[in-house]
Backbone as ProteinMPNN parsed JSONL, in Angstrom:
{"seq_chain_A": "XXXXXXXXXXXXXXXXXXXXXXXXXXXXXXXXXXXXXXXXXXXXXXXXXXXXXXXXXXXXXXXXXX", "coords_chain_A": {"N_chain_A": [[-80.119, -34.971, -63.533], [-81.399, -37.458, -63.621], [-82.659, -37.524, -65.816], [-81.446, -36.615, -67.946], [-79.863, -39.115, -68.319], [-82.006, -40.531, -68.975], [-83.087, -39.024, -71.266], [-80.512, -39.753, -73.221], [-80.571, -42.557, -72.982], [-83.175, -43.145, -74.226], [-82.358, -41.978, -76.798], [-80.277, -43.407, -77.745], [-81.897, -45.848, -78.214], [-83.592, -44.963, -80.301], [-81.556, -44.404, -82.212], [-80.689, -47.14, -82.461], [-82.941, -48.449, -83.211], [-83.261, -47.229, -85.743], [-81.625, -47.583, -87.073], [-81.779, -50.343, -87.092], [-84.179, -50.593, -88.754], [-83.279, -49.497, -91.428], [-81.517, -51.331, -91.889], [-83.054, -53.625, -92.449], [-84.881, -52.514, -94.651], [-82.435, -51.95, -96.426], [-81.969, -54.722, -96.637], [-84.454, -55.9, -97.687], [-84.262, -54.408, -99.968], [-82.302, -55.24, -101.575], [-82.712, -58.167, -101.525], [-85.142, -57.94, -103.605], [-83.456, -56.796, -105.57], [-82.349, -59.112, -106.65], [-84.014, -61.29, -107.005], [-84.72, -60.232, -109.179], [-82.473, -60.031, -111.022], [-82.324, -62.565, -111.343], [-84.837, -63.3, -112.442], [-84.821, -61.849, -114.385], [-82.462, -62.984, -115.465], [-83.529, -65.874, -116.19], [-85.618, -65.698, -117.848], [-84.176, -64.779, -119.921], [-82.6, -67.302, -120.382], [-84.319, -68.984, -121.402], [-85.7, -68.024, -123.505], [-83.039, -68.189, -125.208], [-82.733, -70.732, -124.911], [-85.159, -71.967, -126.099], [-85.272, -70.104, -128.524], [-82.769, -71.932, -129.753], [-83.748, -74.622, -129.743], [-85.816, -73.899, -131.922], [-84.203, -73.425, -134.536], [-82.86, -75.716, -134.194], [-85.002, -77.901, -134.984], [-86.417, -79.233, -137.504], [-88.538, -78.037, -139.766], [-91.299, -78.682, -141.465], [-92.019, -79.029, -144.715], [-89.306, -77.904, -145.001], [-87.362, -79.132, -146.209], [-88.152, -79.433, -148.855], [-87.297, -77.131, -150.021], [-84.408, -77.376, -150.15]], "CA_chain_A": [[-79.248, -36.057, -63.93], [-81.893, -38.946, -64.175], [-83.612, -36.666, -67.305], [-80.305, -36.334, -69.199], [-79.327, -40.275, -68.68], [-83.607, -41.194, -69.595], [-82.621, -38.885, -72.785], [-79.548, -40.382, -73.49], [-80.833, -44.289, -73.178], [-84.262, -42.703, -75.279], [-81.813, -41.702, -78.082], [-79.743, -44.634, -77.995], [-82.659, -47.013, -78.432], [-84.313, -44.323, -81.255], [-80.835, -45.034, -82.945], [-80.65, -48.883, -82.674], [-84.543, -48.696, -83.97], [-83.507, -46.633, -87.126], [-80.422, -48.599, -87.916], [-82.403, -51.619, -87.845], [-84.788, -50.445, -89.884], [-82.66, -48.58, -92.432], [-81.013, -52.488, -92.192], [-84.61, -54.321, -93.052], [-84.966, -51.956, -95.656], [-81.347, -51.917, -97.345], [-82.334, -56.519, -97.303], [-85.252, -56.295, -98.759], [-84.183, -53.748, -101.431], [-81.116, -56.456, -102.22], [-83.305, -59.459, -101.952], [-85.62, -57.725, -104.653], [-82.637, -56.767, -107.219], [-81.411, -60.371, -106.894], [-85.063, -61.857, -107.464], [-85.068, -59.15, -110.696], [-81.792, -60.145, -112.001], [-82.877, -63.954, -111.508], [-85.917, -63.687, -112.925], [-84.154, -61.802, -116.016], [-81.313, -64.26, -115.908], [-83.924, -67.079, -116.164], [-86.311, -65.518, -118.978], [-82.918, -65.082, -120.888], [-81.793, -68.51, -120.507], [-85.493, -69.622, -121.092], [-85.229, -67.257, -124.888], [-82.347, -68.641, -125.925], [-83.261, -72.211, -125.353], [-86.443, -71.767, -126.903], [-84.531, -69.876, -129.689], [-81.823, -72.583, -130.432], [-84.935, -75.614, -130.191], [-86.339, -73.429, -133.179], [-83.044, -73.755, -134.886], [-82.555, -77.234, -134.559], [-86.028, -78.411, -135.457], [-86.766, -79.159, -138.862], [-90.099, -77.623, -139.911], [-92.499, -79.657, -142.418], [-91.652, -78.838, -145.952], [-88.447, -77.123, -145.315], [-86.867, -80.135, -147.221], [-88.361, -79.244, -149.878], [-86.233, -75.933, -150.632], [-82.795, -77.825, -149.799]], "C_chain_A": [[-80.063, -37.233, -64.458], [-82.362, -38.122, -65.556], [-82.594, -37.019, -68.216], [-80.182, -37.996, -69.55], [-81.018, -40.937, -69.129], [-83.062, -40.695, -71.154], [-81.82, -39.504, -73.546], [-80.252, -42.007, -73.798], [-82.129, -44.329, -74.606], [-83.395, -42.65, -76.547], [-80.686, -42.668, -78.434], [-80.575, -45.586, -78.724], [-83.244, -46.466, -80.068], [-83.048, -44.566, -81.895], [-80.952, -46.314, -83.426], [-81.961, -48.964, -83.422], [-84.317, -48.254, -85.532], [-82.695, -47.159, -87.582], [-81.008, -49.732, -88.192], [-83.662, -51.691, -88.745], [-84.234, -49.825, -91.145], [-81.582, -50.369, -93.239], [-81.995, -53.708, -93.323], [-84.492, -53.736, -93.773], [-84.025, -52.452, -96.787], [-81.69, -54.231, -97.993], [-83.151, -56.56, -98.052], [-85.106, -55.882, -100.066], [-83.233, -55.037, -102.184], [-81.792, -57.397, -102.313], [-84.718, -59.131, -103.4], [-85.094, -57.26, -106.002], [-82.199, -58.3, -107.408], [-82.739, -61.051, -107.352], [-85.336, -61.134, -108.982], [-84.259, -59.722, -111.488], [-82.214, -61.79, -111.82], [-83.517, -64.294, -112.295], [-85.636, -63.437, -114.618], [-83.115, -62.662, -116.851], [-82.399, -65.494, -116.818], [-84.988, -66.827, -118.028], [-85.166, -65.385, -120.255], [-82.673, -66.798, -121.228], [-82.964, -69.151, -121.072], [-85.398, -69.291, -123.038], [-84.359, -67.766, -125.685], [-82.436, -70.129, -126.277], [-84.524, -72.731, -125.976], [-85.625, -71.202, -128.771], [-83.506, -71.045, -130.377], [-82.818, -74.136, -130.671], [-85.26, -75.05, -131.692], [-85.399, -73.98, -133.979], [-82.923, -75.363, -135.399], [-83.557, -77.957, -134.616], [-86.388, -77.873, -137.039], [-87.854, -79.324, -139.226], [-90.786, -78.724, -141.37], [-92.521, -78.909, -143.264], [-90.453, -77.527, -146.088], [-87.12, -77.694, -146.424], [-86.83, -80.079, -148.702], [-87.291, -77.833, -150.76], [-84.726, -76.214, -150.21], [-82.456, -78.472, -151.224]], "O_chain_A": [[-79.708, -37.914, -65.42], [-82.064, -38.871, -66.486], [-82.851, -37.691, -69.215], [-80.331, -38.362, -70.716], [-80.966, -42.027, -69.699], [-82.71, -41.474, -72.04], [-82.264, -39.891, -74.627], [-80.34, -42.428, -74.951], [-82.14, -45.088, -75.575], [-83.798, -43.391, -77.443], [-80.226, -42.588, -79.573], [-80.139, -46.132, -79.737], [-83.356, -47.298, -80.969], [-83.43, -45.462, -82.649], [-81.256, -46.605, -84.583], [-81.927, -49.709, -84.402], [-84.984, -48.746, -86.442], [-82.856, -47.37, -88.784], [-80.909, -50.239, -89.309], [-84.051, -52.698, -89.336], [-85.106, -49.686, -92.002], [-81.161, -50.564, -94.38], [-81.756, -54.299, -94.376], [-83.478, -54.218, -94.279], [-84.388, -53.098, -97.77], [-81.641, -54.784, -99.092], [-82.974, -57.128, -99.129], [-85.507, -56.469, -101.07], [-83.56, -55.615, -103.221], [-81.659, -57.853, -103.448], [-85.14, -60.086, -104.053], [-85.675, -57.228, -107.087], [-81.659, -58.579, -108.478], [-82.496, -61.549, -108.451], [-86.154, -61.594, -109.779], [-84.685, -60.074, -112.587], [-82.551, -62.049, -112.976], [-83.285, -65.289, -112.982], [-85.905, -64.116, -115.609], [-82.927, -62.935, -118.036], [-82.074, -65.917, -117.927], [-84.986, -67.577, -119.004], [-85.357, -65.86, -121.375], [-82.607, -67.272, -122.362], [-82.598, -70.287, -121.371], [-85.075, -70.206, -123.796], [-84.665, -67.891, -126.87], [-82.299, -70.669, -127.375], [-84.722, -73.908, -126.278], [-85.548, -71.854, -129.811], [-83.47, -71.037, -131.607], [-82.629, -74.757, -131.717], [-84.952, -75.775, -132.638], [-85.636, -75.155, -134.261], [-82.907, -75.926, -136.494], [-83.226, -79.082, -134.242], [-86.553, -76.765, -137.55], [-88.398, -80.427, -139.178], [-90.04, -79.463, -142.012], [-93.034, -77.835, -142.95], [-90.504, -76.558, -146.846], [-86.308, -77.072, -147.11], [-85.978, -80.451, -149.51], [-86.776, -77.826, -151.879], [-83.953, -75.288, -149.966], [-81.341, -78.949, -151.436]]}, "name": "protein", "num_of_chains": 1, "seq": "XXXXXXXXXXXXXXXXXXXXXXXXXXXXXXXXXXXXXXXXXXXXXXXXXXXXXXXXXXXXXXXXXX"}
């Protein structure tokens, strides 16, 4: 009887250990797509405002062909 309830509490705890690591895991994977799409969000937003500066700066002898 004590063997079965040692097994039992053993495979309880070897649960709770793999759920919370299977937990740690599943966060970090999510906190590294959200730092990905961030970082792509940000180089986007970074591209386009760089792109529309171009745009609205008027280059040194573009005057000339108007």
């Amino acid at each position: 009887m004590f063997c079965v309830a040692k097994a039992k509490r053993q495979q309880q705890m070897f649960c709770v250990a793999k759920a919370k690591r299977q937990q740690q895991m599943f966060s970090v994977a999510k906190a590294k797509r959200q730092q990905q799409m961030f970082s792509v969000a940000k180089a986007k937003r970074q591209l386009q405002s760089a792109q529309s500066e171009r745009k609205s700066t008027t280059r040194y002898g573009d005057e000339l062909y108007k």
